[in-house]
TILO-746803 format. One line per field, with one value per residue: residue in one letter; x, y, z of N, C-alpha, C in turn. Coordinates in steps of 0.02 Angstrom, whole numbers, plus 50000, padded with zeros to 5 digits. Atoms other than C-alpha are relative to their C-alpha. Layout:
// residues N
miti: (A,...)
n.xx: (X,...)
n.yy: (Y,...)
n.zz: (Z,...)
ca.xx: (X,...)
ca.yy: (Y,...)
ca.zz: (Z,...)
c.xx: (X,...)
c.yy: (Y,...)
c.zz: (Z,...)
***
This chain:
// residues 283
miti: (X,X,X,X,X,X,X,X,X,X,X,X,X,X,X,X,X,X,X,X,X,X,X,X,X,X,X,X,X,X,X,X,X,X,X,X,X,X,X,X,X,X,X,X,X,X,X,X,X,X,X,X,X,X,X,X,X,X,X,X,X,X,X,X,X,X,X,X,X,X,X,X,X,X,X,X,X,X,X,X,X,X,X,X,X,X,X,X,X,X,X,X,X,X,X,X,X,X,X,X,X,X,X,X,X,X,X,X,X,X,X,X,X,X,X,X,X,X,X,X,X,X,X,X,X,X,X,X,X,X,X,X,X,X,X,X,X,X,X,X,X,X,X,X,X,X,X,X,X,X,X,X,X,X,X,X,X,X,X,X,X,X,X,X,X,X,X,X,X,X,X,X,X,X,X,X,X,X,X,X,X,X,X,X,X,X,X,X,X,X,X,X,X,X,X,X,X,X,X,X,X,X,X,X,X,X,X,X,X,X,X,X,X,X,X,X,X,X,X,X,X,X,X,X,X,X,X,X,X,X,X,X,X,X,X,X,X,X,X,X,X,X,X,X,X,X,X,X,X,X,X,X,X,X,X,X,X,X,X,X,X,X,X,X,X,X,X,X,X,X,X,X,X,X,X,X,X,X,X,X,X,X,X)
n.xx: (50062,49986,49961,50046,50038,49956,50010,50073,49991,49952,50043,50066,49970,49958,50042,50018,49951,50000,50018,49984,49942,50014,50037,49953,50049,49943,49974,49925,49995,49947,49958,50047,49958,49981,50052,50003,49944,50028,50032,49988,49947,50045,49929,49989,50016,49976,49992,49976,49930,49949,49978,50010,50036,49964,50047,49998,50071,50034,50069,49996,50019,50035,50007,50040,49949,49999,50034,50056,49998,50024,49959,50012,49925,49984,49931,49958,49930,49960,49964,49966,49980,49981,50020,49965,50022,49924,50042,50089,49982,49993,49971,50024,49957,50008,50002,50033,49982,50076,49998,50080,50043,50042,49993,50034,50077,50014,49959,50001,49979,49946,49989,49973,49936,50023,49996,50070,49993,50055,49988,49957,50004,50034,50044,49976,49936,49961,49946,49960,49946,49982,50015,49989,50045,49982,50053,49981,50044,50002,50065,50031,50021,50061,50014,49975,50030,49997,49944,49970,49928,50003,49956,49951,49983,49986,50015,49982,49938,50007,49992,50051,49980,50055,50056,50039,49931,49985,50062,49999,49946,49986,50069,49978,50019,50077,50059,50016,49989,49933,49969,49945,49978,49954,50024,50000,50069,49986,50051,49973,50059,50017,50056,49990,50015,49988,50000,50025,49961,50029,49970,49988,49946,49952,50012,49982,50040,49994,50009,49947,50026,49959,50002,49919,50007,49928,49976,49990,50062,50030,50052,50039,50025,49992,50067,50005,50050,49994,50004,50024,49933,50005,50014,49945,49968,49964,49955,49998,49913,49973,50020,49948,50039,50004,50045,50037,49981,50045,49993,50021,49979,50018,49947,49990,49937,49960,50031,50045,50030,49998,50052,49993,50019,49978,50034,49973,50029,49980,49981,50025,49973,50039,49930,50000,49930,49984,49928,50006,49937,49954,49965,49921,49978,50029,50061)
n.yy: (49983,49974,49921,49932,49999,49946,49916,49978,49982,49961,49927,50010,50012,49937,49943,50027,49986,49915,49973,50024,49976,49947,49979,49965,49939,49959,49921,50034,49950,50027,49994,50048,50035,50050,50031,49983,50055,50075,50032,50056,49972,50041,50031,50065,50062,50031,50009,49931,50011,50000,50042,49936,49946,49917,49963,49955,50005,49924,50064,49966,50051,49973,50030,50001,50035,49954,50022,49994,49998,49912,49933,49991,49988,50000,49975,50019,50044,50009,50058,50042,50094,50032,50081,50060,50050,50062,50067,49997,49953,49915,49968,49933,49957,49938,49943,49959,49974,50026,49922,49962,49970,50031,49956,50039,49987,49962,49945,49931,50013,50007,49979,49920,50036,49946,49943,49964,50030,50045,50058,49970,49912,49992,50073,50044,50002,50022,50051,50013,50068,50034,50080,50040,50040,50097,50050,50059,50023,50067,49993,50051,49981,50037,50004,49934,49968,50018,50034,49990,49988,50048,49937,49943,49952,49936,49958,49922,49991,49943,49963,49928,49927,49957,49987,50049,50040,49972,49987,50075,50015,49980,50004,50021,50058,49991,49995,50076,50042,50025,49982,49987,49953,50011,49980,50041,50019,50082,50034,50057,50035,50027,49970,50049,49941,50011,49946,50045,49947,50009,50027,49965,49915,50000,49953,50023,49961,50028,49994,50008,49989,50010,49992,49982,49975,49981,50014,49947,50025,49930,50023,50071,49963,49967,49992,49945,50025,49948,50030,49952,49939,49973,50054,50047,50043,50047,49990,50082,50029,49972,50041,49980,49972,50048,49954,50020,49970,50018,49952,50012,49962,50009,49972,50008,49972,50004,50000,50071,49968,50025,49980,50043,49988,50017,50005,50004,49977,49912,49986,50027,49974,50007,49960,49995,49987,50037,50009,50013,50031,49953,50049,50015,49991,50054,50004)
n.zz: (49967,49918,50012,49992,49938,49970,50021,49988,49902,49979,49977,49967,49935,50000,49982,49893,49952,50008,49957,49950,49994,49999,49933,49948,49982,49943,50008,50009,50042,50025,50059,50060,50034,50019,50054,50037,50027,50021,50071,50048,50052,50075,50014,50084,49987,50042,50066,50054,50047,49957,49950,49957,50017,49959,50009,49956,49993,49936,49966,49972,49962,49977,49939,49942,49953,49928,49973,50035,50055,50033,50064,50088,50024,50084,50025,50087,49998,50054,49967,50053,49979,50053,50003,50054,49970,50014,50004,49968,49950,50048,49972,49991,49949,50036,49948,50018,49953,49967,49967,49978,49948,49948,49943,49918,49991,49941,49991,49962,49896,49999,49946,49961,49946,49934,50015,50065,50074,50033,50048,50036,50010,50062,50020,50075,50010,50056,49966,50050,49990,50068,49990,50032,50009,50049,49991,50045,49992,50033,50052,50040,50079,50016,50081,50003,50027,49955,49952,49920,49948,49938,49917,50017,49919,50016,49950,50013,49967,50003,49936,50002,49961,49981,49938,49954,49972,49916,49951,49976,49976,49925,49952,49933,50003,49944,50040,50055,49953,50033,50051,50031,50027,50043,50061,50034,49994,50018,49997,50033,50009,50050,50064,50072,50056,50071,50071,50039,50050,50058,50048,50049,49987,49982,49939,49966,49939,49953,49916,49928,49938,49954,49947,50009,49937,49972,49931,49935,49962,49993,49937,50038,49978,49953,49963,49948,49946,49941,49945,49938,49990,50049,50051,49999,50087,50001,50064,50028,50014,50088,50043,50062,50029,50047,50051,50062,50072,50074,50069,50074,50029,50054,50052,50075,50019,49942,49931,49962,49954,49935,49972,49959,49947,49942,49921,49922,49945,50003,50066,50043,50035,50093,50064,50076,50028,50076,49999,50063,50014,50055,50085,50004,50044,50032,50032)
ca.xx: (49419,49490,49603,49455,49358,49515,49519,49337,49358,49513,49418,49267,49404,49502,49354,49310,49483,49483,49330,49380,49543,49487,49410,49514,49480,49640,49708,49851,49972,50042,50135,50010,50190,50216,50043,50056,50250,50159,50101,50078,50234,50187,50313,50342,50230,50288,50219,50296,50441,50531,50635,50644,50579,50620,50435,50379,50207,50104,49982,49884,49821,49658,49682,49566,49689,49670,49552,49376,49458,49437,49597,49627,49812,49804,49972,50046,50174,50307,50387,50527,50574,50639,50567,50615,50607,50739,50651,50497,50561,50513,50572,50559,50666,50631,50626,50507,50461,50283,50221,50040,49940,49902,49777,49676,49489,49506,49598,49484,49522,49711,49786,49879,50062,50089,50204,50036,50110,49974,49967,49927,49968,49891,49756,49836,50023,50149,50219,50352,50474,50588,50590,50653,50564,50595,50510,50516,50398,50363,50264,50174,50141,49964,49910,49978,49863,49894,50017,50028,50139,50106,50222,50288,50395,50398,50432,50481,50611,50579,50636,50499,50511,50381,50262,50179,50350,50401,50225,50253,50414,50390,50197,50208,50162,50031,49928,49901,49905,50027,50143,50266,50400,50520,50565,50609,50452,50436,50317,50349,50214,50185,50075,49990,49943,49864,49871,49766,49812,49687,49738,49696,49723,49841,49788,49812,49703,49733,49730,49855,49815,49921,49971,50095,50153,50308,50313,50281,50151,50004,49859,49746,49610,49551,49398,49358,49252,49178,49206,49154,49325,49290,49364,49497,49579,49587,49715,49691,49872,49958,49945,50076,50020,49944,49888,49779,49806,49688,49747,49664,49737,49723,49869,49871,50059,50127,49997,49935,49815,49805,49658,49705,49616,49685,49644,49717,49692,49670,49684,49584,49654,49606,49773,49763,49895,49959,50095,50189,50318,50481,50520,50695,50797,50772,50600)
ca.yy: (48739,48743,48890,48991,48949,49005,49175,49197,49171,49249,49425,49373,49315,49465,49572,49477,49501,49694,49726,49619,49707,49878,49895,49972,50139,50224,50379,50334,50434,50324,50342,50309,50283,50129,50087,50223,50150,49978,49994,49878,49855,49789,49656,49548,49415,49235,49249,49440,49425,49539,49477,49660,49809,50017,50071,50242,50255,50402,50332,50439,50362,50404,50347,50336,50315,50338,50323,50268,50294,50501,50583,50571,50562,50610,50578,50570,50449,50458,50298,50208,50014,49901,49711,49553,49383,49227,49058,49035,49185,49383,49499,49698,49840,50023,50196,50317,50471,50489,50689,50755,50782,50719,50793,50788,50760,50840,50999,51120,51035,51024,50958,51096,51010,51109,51217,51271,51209,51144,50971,50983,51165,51152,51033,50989,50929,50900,50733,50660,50499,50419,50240,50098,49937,49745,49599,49422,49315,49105,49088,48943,48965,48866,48898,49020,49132,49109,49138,49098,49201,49066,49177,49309,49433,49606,49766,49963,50033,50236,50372,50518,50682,50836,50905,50778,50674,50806,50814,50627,50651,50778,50755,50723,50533,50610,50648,50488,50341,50264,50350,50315,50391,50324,50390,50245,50182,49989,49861,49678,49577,49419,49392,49272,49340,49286,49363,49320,49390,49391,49314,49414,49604,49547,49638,49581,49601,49513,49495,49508,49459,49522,49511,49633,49682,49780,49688,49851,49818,49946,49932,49774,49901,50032,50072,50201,50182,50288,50253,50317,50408,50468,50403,50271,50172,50009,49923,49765,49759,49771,49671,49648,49773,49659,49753,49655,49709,49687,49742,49742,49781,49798,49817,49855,49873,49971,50055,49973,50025,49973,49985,49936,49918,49892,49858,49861,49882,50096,50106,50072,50151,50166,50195,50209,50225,50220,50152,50148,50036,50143,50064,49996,50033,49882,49925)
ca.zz: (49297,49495,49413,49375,49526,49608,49535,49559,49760,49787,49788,49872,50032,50001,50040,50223,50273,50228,50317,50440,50459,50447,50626,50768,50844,50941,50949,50849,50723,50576,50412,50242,50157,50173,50071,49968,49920,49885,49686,49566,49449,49260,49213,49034,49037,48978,48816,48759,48633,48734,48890,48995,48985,49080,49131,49199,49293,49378,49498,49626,49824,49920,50116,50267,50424,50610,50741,50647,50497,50505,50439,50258,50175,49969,49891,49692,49646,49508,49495,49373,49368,49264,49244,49167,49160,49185,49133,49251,49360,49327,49415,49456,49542,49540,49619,49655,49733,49832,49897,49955,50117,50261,50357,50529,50575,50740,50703,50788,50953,50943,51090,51224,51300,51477,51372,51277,51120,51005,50936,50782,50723,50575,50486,50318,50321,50188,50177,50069,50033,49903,49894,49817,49773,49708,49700,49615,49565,49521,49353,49289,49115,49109,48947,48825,48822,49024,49169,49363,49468,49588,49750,49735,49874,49858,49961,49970,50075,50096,50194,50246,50288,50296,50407,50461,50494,50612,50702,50731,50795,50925,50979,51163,51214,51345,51183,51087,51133,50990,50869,50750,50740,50619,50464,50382,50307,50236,50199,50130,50032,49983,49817,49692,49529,49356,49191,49081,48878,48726,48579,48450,48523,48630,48782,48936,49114,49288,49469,49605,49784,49921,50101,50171,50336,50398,50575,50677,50818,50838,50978,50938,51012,51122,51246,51357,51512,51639,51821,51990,52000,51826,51656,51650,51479,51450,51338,51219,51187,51007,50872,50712,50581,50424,50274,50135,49950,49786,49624,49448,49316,49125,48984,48800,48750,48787,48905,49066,49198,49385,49520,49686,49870,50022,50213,50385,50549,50563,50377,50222,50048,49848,49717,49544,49419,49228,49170,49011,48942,48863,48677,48683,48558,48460,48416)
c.xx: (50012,50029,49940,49959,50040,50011,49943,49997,50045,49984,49966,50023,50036,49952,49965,50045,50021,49947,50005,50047,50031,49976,50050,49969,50049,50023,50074,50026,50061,49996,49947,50059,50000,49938,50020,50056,49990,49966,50023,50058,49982,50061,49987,49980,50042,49992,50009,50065,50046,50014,50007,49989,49995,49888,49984,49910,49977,49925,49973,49925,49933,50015,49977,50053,49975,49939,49931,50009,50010,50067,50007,50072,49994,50081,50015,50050,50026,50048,50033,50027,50028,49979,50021,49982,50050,49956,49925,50004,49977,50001,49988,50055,49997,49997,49937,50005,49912,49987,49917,49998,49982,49953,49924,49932,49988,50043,49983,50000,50064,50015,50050,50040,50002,50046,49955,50038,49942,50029,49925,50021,49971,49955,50037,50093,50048,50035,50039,50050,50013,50018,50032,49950,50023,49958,50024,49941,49998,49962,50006,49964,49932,49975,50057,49977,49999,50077,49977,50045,49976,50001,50039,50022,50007,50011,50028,50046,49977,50028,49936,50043,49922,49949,49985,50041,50010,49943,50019,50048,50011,49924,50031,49962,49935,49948,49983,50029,50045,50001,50049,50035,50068,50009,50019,49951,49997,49952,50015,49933,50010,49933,49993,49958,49975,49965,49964,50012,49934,50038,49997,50016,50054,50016,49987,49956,50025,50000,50051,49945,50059,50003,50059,50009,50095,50042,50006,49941,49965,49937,49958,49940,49990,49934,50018,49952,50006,50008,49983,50051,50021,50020,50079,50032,50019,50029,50012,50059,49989,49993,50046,49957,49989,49951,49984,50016,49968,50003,49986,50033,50003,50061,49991,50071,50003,49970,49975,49990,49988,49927,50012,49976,50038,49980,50050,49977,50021,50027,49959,50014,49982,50068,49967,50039,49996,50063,50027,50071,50053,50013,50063,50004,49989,49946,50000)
c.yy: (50020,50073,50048,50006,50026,50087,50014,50003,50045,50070,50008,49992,50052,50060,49979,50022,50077,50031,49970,50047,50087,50050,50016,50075,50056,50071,50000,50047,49935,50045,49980,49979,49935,49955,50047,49980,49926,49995,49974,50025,49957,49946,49946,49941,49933,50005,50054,49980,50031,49970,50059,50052,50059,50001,50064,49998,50064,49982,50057,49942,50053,49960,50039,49987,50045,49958,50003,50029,50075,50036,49957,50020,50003,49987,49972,49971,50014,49914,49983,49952,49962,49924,49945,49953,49947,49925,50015,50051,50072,50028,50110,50034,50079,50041,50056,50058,50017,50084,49997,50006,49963,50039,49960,50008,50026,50063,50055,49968,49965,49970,50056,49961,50064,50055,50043,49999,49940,49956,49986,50067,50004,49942,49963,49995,49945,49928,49971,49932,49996,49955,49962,49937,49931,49968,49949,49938,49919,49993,49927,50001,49946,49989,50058,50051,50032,49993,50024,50023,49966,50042,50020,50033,50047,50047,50055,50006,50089,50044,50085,50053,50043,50028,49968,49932,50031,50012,49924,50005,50025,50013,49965,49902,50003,50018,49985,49939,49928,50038,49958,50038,50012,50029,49944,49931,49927,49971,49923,49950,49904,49960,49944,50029,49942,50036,49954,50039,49953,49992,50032,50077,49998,50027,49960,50025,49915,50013,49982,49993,49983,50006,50021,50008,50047,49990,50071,49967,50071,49958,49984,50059,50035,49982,50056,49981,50042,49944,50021,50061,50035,49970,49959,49962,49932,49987,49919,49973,49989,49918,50019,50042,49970,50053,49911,50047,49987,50030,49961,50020,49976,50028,50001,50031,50054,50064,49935,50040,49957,50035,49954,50019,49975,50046,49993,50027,50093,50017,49963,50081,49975,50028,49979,50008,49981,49991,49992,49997,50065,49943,50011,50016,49962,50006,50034)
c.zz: (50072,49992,50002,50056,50048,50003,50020,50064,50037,50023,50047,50105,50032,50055,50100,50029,50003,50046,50080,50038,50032,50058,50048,49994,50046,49985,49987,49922,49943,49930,49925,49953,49981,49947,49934,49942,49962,49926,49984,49954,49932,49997,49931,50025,49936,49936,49953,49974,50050,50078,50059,49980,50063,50013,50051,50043,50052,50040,50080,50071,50022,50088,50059,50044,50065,50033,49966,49922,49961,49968,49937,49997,49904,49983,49935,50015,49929,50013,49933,49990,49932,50016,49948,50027,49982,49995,50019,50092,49980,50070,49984,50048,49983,50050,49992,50037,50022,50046,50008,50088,50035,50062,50055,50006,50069,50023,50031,50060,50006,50082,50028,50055,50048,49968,49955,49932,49969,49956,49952,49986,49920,49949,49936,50031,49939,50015,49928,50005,49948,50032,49938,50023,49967,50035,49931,50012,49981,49958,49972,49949,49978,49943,49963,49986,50091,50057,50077,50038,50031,50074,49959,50061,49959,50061,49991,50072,49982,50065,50000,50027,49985,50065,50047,50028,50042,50074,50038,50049,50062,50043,50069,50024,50052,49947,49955,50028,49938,49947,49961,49951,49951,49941,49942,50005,49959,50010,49939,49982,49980,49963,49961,49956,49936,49974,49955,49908,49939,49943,49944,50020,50038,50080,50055,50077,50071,50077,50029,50091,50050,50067,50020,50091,50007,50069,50043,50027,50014,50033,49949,49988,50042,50032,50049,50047,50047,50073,50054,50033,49914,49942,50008,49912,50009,49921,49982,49997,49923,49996,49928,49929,49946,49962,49935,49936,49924,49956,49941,49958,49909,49946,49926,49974,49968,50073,50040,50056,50044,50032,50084,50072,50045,50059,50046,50038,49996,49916,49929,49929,49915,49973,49926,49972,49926,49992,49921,49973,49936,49948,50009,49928,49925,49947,49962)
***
C-alpha cells in the first residue's frame, strides 16, 4: 500500500520541481544534447525468461531552451544498447546517434560584433552528436507480477558538432551573457523506477523518476534595470545545472513505448520513442 502511494506522489513532486525549475530568463546559448542523449533504455525485467537482450529504438525530442524558453531545438535519435540482468542487478550500455535543428527566436535582430559580423547568421542550425550511454540499476522484486529499481545511475557521454556548435564557439562574449562552448556534451542521472507486468498478456507499463545534472554552472538569474546613467545588469550568480526527468512507459514484447518530460533551469523538453527488442537466436 506505501508502494502505491509512492508511485502515485512521485509525479505529482516531479511536476513542482519542473515548474519550479523551469524559470530563469538570460541571454544564454546552451547545448539540448545532453537531454536529448538522456532516453529511456528498456531492460529484462526480473520476471522475463530471458537474461539479456540487443534492442534498437527511434525516439524523436521537442525542446524549449533559452531565455523565457523562446528558441526551440527538434532532434531524431537512432539508438542501439544491449541490457541484462545479474541477480538483483540490470544493467544497460549502448550507442547512439542524435541530428536536427536548433533554431533562434530572435533572428531578425541578430547581433552586429564591431567587425559587422552577425550573430546568428541564420535562424535554423544543424546540430549533431554520437554518444554512448550506461547505466545500472538495484531491483527489488516485490511481487512477481512486480519490480523496484530502487537506484539506479545512468549517463551519456557525446561529442557535438554542427552549426549551431560552431555559433557557440565563436559568438563573441560581448553578446550573451553565458555560453557553452564545449563540445563534449554529458549528463549523469540518478533514478528510481517500477515496473509493473500483467499476468495474463504479459505486458508491462511503469514509471521512472529522474534527477540528472552534468555539474556545469549557468546564471541562477538575470535582471535588467534602468538607471539615471541609463541601463545597467545585474547578476544573481550561477547555479549547478539540475535537470528533472519523468518517463512513462508501456511494453508488449517485444515492442515498448516511452513518453518522457523534462525540466531545468532555461529548458523544458517532450521525447518520445519506440523501441524493439531483436529475437536472439534462441528464439
Amino acid at each position: 500500500m506505501r508502494t502505491q502511494s509512492l508511485f502515485r506522489l512521485l509525479p505529482t513532486v516531479s511536476v513542482v520541481f519542473l515548474l519550479s525549475a523551469c524559470s530563469g530568463g538570460g541571454r544564454i546559448a546552451i547545448s539540448p544534447l545532453p537531454i536529448a542523449q538522456s532516453t529511456y533504455h528498456v531492460q529484462p525485467s526480473q520476471s522475463d525468461t530471458f537474461t539479456h537482450a540487443n534492442y534498437i529504438s527511434l525516439s524523436g525530442s521537442f525542446n524549449a531552451i533559452g531565455r523565457d524558453l523562446g528558441d526551440n531545438a527538434q532532434l531524431a535519435q537512432f539508438k542501439y544498447h544491449h541490457a541484462g540482468k545479474a541477480g538483483q542487478f540490470q544493467y544497460f550500455g549502448g550507442v547512439q546517434v542524435n541530428a536536427g535543428a536548433y533554431n533562434f527566436d530572435r533572428y531578425d535582430d541578430p547581433y552586429i560584433d564591431p567587425g559587422a559580423y552577425p550573430y546568428p547568421t541564420r535562424r535554423s542550425n544543424f546540430v549533431f552528436s554520437g554518444a554512448l550511454s550506461a547505466g545500472a540499476a538495484f531491483v527489488l522484486p516485490v511481487a512477481p507480477t512486480f519490480d523496484w529499481r530502487i537506484i539506479g545511475v545512468e549517463g551519456n557521454m557525446g561529442l557535438e558538432s554542427g552549426r549551431y556548435y560552431q555559433y557557440r564557439k565563436s559568438v563573441p562574449d560581448s553578446a550573451i551573457q553565458y555560453v557553452d562552448r564545449r563540445r563534449l556534451q554529458d549528463m549523469y542521472f540518478l533514478t528510481t523506477e517500477m515496473v509493473f507486468r500483467r499476468r495474463r498478456s504479459g505486458a508491462k507499463f511503469g514509471y521512472q523518476f529522474g534527477v540528472g545534472t552534468n555539474f556545469r554552472q549557468v546564471p541562477y538569474a538575470d535582471n535588467y534595470y534602468w538607471s539615471s546613467g541609463g541601463s545597467g545588469y545585474y547578476d544573481d550568480g550561477n547555479t549547478t545545472h539540475v535537470i528533472v526527468r519523468n518517463t512513462f512507459h508501456f511494453a508488449k514484447d517485444p515492442m515498448a513505448f516511452y513518453f518522457q518530460v523534462y525540466g531545468g533551469r532555461y529548458l523544458l523538453a517532450l521525447n518520445t520513442g519506440l523501441t524493439y527488442r531483436i529475437p536472439s537466436r534462441r528464439e
